[in-house]
N, C-alpha and C positions, 0 to 999 in steps of 0.2 A: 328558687330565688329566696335569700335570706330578709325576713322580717325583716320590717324598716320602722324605726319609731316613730313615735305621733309628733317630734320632732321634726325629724328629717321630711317624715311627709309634708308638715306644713310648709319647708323652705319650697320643697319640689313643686306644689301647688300654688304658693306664690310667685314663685320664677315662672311656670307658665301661667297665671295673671298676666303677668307685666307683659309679656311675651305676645300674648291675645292681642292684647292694646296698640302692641308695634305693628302687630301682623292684620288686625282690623284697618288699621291705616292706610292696606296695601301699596305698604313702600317695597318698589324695587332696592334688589341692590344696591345698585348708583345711590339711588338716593343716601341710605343706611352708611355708606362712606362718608358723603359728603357732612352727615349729620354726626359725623364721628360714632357713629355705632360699629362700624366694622373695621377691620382693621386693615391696611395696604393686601395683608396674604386673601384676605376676606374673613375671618374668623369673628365675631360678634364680642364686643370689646369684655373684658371676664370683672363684670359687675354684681355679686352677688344679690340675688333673684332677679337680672336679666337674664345672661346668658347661660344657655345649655351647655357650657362648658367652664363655666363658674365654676363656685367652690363656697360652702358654707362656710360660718365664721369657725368652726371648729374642724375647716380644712377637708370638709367631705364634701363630691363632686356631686351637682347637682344635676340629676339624671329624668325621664320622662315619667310622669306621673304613673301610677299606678290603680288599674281600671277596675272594677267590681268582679265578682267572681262569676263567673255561667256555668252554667250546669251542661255537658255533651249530649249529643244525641236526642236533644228534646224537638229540638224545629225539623220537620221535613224539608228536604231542598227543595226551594225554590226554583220555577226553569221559568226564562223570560219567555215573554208573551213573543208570538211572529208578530211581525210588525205587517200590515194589510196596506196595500197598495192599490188603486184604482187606473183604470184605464182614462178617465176622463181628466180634461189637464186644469190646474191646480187656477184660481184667480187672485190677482193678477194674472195671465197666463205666461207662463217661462218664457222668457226668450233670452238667443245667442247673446246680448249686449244686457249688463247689467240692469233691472227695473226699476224707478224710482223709490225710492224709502227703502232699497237692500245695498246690502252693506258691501259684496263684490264690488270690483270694481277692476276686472279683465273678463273680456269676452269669451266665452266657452270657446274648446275647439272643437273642428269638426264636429258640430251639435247635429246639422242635416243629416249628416252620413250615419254619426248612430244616433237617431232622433228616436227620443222618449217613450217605450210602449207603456210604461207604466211611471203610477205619482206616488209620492208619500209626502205628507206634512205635518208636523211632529213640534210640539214647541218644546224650550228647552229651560226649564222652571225647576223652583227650589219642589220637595216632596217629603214627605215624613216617611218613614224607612224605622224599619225594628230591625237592628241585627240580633236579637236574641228576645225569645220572649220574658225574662227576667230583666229587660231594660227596657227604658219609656224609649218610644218612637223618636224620633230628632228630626232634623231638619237636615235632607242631603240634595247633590244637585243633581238631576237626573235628565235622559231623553224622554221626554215625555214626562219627566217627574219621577222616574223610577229610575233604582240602579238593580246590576245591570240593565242598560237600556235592552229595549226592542230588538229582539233578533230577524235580521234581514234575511231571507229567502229569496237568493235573486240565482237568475240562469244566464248563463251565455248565450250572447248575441240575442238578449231582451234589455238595451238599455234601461236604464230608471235614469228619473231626476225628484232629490230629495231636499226639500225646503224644508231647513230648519229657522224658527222663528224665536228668536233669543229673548224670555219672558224671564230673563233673571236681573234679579232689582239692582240697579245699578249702585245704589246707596245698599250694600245688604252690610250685615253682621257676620265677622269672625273669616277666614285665610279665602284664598281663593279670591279670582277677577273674573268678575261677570262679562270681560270681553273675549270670545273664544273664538278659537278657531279649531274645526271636529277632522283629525286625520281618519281615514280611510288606509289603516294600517295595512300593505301587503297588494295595493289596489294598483294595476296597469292607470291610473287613473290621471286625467289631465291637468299641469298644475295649476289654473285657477282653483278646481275642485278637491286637489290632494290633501290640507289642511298646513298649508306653509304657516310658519308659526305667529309672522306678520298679517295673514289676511283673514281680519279681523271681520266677525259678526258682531256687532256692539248692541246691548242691551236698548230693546223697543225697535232692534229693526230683522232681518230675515237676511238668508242669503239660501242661494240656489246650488246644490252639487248637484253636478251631474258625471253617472259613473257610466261608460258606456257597457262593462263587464265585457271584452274580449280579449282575448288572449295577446301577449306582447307578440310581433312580427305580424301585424294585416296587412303593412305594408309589403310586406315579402311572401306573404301568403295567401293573403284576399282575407276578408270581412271574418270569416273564421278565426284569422291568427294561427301561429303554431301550435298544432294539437298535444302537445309534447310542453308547454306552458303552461298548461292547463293549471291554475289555483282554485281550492278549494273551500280551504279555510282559515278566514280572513276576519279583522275586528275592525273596532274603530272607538277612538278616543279625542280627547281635547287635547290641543297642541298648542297651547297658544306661546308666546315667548314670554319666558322665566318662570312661567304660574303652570306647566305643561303636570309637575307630578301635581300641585296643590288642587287644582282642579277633576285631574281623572282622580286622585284618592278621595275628592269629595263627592263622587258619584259619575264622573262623568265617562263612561266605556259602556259597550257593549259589543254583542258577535255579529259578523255580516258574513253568511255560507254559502257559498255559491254552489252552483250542481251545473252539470251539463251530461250528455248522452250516455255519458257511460257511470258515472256518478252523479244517478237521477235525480235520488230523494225519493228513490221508492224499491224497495227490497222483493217486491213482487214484481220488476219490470219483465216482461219479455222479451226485451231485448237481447238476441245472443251475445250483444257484446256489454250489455248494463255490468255493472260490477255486483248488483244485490246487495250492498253492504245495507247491515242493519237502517232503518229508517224508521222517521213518526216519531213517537213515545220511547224508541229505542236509540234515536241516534241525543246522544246528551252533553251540549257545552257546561265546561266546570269552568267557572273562573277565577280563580286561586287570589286573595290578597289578601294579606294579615294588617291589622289596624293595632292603631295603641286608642287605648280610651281612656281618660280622666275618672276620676273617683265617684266622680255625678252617674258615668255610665255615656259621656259626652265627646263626639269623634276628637280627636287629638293631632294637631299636624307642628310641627316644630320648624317654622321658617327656617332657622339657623342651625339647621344641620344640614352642611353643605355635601356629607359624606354618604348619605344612606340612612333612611326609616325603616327601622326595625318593629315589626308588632306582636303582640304577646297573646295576640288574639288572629284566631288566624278564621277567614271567610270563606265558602266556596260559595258561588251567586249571591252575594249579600247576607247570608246567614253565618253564627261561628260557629261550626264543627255540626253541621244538620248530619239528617238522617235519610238514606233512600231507599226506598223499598224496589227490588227487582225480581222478576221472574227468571225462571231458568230456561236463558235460552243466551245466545249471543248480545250486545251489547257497544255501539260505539261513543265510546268516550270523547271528546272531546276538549283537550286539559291544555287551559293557559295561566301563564302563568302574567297576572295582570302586575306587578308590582307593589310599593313604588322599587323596590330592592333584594325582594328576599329571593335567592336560587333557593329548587327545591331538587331532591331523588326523592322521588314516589314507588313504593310498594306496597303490593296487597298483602294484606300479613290475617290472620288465621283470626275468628274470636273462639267459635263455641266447638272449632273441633281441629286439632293440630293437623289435620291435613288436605283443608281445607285451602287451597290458593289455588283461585283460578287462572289458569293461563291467559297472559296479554300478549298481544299478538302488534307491534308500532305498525300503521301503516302512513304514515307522515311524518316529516319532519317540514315544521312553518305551515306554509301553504298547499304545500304540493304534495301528492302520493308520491310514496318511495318508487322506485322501479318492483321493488318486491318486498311482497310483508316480510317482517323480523321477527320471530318468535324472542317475546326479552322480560328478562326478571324484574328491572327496575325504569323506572323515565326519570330522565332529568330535565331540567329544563332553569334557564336562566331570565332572566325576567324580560316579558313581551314575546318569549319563546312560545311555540303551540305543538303541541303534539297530539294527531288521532290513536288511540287504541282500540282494539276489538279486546273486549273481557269475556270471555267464557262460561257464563253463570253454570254450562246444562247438567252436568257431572256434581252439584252441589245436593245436598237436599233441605225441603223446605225447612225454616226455620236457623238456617247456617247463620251467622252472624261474620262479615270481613269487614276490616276498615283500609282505609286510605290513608297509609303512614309516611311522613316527612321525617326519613334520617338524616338530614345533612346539617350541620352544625355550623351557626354563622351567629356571631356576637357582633357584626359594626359592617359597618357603608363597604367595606375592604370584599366582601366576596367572602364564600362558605370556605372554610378552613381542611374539606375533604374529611373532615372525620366523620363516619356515619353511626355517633353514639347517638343519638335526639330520636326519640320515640314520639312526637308527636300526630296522634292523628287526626285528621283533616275533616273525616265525613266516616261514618257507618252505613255499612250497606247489609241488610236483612234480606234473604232471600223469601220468598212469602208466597208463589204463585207458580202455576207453570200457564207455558204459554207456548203457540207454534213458531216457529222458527225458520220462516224460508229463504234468512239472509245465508250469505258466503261468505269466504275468507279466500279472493280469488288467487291463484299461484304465481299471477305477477301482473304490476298496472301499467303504467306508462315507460319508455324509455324516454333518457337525456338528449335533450340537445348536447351537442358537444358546441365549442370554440376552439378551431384550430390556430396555433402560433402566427400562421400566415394570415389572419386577420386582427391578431392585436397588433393598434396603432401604438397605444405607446402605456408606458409602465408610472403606474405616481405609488408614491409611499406617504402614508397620513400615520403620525404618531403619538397617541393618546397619551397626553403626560399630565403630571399633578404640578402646578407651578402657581407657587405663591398660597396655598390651600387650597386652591380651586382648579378648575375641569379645563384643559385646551387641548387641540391637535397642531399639531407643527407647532407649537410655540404661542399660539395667538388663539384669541377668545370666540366666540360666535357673534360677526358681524352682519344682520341680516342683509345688508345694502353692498357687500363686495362677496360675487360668487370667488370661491375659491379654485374652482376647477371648470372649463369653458368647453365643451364637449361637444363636435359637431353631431347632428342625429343622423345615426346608423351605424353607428364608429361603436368594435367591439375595445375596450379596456382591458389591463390586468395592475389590481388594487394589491396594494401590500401593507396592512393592517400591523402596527407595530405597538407592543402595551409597555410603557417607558417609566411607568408611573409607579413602580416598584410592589409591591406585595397586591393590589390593587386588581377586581375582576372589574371587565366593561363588557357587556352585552350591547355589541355593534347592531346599530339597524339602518341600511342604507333604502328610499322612498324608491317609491316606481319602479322598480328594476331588479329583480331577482339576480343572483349570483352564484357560481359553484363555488366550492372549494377546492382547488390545487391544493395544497398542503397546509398541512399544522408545523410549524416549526421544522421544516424541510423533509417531513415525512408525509408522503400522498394519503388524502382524504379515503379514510375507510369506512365503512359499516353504518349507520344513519347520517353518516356526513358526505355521503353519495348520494346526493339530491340538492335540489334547486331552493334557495332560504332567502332571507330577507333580514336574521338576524345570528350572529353569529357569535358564543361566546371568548371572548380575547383573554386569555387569562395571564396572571403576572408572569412579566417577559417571554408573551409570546410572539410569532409574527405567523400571520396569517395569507396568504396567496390564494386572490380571487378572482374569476374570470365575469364580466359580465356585455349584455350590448345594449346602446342608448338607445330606441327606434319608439316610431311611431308618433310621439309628442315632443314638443319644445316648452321651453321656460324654466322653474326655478326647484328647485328640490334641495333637501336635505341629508345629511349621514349625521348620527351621534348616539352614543351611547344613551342605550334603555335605562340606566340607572336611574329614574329622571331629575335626580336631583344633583347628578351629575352634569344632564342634560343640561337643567335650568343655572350652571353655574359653571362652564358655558363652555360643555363639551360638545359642540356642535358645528359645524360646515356649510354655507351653502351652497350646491353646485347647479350649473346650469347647462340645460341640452339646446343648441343650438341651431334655428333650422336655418 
């Protein structure tokens, strides 16, 4: 990046001033038109030091501040804490029909049927947070106060119910709206509980999820669900409508991983049919998001970039470019890629000895086990994408040094440009220890469901276009109050994903209901895209042929692009399953 002068900096730094002051206001959109700030396409009217798409008086464009320098590899990675559940139930104590002073307002389903073994109660407060130890702590929003939040530990067929209790100041300072609502990204889960972008937890009061964790089809299969369903790994983030990125990039996500019989959480199971994959201290969520920071060292969110936040600083668990210490033995990764915008290709690349790469081995794509691990050189992944890997430390020797390098090259909201010149790496990894090893690398996990022709009822096409500067499908905005699509439950579909919007990536993610891919642009889904997903990347003029089925729950869900700022400017759907 070429030197900016003490100039140019100060325009940059006064344009985001003024900018604060809009965005402290938290004025929606709507509003921003109506006050003449935005313009009919949506674009932020080009006032030099308002908008981020200005122009100083000598005709240079005025671009995101420019953050203090950090030093790599100083902070150890952070791993969130498991979040601790109790058996005894929570006071108030939950029940089916909303409880006075919380903020729901539709009754759980079927609550009795999979009724609550275990609680969590979690409030959801502003927290000081260091991303780097060369910067002073700040103020971010977290579960519990921390980002990433609490990692969930939940099993199949052990409901929970999770009361979150919204302690964020309704009067606060700087982007973000302290009314939220927390999706359960990837979750079979009920839509009172889903996190619909309207069902609002508002500050000083609580609201109750309850996830029952079974598999989609119990209706077809009894209380188990289809074993062949089976999700693994799952997050969850703030959803709420319009503020969905400005929220989760100011702290609000975390991992929720589920296990069952055969994918325990314990790599010493006995079971002949466990899988053993790595567990404990070995199995490790990354959660990928790159930030821009202000000269102070001060998070940075630019309301009026309708296109995509780019950051120059990049996190895995809330740290920039930490450091992990591993022993030599196997290792599961677990890599998401949190947003608001940036795709990554991830490789391990070599430090202290050129031949030094350990083998990764995908055994997921999204949620679900492949049908069979993929021995693969690179991951990619698009944003809200998840990928497990097995990494190979044992062949390494102590003191090896490897990083976690990002080649893919992306300057704007538009999607990476495929070129893999960007050497940036993410995190270092020192090998330092040996250790025993009595995980696996099993030779094949679950098989697919299929969807045969003879039970899709009927075919819809949703086409993500750019109109007027801003985000729509079929032609028209996200209006939470008209579903677009009326779906009796049980009824299997075939979706046709269309990207109209010309140079433009969108990282589709449709709620509740997992999907195959039929084809990429009229050629059948191959090689990691032979498995069951929840988000899919749609790239410029692509179409996309999905198969999926509605069952087990009724009410209101959504589809739209991960971009979130795409999302919140208003690429989004809502559809509803009908009983």
């Amino acid at each position: 990046m070429p030197k900016l002068s003490k100039t140019r900096l100060k325009e940059i730094e006064n344009a985001a001033k003024n900018r604060r002051e809009i965005v402290e206001a938290r004025l929606s959109r709507r509003d921003l038109m109506r006050m003449g700030l935005l313009t009919a396409g949506g674009m932020l009217v080009a006032k030099s030091g308002l908008s981020a798409r200005a122009v100083s008086a000598a005709g240079t464009p005025l671009g995101p501040p420019v953050g203090p320098t950090t030093t790599p590899f100083v902070d150890d990675l952070p791993i969130p804490p498991v979040a601790q559940g109790s058996t005894t139930p929570l006071t108030p104590t939950p029940s089916i029909v909303p409880l006075p002073g919380e903020s729901r307002v539709e009754a759980h389903q079927r609550y009795n049927e999979f009724h609550p073994q275990k609680y969590y109660e979690f409030p959801v407060r502003e927290g000081l947070h260091k991303f780097h130890r060369d910067m002073s702590a700040q103020t971010i929003w977290g579960f519990n106060g921390i980002t990433p939040g609490v990692t969930y530990h939940a099993y199949y067929n052990e409901p929970i119910l999770v009361r979150l209790r919204n302690e964020l100041p309704a009067e606060h300072v700087g982007y973000g709206d302290p009314t939220i609502s927390t999706h359960q990204h990837n979750g079979h889960t009920p839509s009172a509980s889903d996190g619909f972008p309207t069902n609002y937890n508002y500050p000083g009061s609580f609201y109750d999820y309850h996830y029952p964790n079974v598999r989609a089809g119990v209706d077809a299969y009894g209380p188990g669900g289809d074993e062949r369903e089976t999700m693994n790994f799952l997050w969850y983030h703030d959803h709420r409508m319009d503020f969905t990125a400005q929220n989760s990039y100011k702290g609000l996500a975390g991992f929720y991983l589920l296990f069952d019989e055969r994918d325990s959480n314990n790599e010493n199971d006995t079971n002949p049919n466990a899988f053993q994959l790595p567990s404990g201290q070995y199995d490790v969520p990354l959660f990928l998001a790159d930030k821009v920071f202000d000269s102070a060292g001060n998070l940075f969110f630019d309301l009026f970039n309708l296109d995509g936040i780019l950051g120059d600083k990049f996190t895995v668990n809330g740290k920039i470019q930490p450091v992990f210490r591993v022993a030599r033995r196997k290792y599961r990764f677990r890599i998401l890629d949190g947003g608001p915008s940036r795709f990554y290709q991830l490789y391990l690349t070599n430090g202290t000895r050129s031949n030094v790469k350990p083998p990764m081995t995908m055994i997921s794509n999204d949620g679900n086990l492949l049908p069979f691990p993929i021995p693969v050189n690179f991951v990619r992944l698009s944003v809200a994408e998840r990928r497990d890997v097995i990494v190979d430390f044992t062949n390494c020797q102590i003191g090896d040094e490897i990083y976690l390098e990002n080649r893919l090259v992306q300057d704007d909201g538009r999607g990476p440009d495929e070129d893999l010149e960007a050497r940036t790496k993410l995190m270092k990894i020192i090998v330092d220890r040996d250790a025993p090893d009595p995980s696996r690398i099993p030779a094949q996990f679950r098989s697919l469901p299929t969807i045969p022709d003879t039970e899709v009822k009927r075919t819809r096409t949703w086409r993500f276009e750019r109109q007027n500067g801003q985000w729509a499908v079929n032609g028209q905005f996200f209006n939470e109050e008209i579903p677009r699509a009326v779906i009796p439950k049980g009824d299997a579909e075939e979706w046709v994903l269309q990207n109209n919007s010309g140079g433009w990536h969108h990282p589709i993610h449709i709620h509740f209901e997992e999907f195959q891919i039929l084809s990429r642009n009229g050629r059948p889904a191959t090689g990691i895209e032979v498995a069951r997903k929840d988000v899919v990347e749609l790239g410029p003029n692509e179409e996309i042929r999905i198969r999926m089925r509605f069952r087990d729950f009724v009410g209101k869900y959504v589809m739209h692009c991960h971009n979130t700022l795409h999302e919140d400017h208003a690429m989004m759907i809502r559809w509803d399953i009908q009983g």
